[in-house]
C-alpha positions in Angstrom: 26.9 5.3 37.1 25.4 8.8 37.7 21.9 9.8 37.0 22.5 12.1 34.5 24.4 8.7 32.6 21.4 6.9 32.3 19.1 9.7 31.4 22.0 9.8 28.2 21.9 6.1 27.1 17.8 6.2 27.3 17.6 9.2 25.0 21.0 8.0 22.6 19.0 4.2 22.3 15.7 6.0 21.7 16.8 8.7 19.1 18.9 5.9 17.3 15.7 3.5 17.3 13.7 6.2 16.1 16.0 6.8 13.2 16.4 3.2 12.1 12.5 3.1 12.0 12.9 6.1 9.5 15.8 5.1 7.7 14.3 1.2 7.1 11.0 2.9 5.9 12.5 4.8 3.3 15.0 1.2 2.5 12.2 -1.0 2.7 9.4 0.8 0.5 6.8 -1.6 -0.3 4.0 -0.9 -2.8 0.7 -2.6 -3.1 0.4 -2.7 -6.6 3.8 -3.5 -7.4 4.7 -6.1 -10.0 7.4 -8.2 -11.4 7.5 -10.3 -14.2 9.0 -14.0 -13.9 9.9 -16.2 -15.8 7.8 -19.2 -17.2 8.9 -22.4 -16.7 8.1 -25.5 -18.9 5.8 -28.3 -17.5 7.7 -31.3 -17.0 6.8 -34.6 -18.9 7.2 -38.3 -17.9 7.7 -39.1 -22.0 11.1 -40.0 -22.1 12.5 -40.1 -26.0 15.1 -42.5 -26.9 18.5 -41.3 -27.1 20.3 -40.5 -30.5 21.1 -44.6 -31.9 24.3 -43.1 -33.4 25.9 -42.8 -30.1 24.1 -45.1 -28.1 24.1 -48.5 -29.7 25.7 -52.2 -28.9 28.1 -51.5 -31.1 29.4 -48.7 -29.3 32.7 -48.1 -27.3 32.5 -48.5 -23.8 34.7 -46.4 -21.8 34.3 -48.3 -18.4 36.5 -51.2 -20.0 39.7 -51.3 -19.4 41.7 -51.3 -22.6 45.1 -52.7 -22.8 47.9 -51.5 -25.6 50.5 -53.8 -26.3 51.9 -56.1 -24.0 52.5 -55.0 -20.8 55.9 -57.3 -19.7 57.8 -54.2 -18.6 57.6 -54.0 -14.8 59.5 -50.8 -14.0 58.3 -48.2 -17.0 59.4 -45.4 -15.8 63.1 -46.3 -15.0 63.8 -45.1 -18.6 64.8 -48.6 -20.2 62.5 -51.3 -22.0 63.1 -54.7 -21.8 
């Protein structure tokens, strides 16, 4: 590389870092007395109410159970005849 190639790069990378300090400045404005509001979140409590006795009761259907309809004799369903 010549002389005069170098001398290029170093003032290219140096005019291109001082404009990315300038353009980031003007980007990046922070103000000292700037404010945002947030939103407040509720405190949370260990009091844990009961759940609704209409839906949750011992009288109520349990969907982990496997439920049977009918009787189950036929041992190919799906070959389009009963038995």
């Amino acid at each position: 590389m010549k002389q005069k190639d170098i001398a290029t790069i170093i003032i290219v990378a140096f005019v291109s870092a001082v404009l990315s300090l300038l353009v980031t400045g003007k980007i990046f404005v922070t103000s000292e007395n700037r404010q945002q509001e947030v939103e407040v979140v509720d405190v949370i409590s260990t009091d844990f109410q009961q759940p609704d006795s209409r839906y949750f009761n011992k009288d109520s259907i349990n969907p982990t159970i496997d439920s049977e309809i009918g009787s189950g004799t036929n041992q190919n369903p799906f070959n389009g005849t009963s038995q």
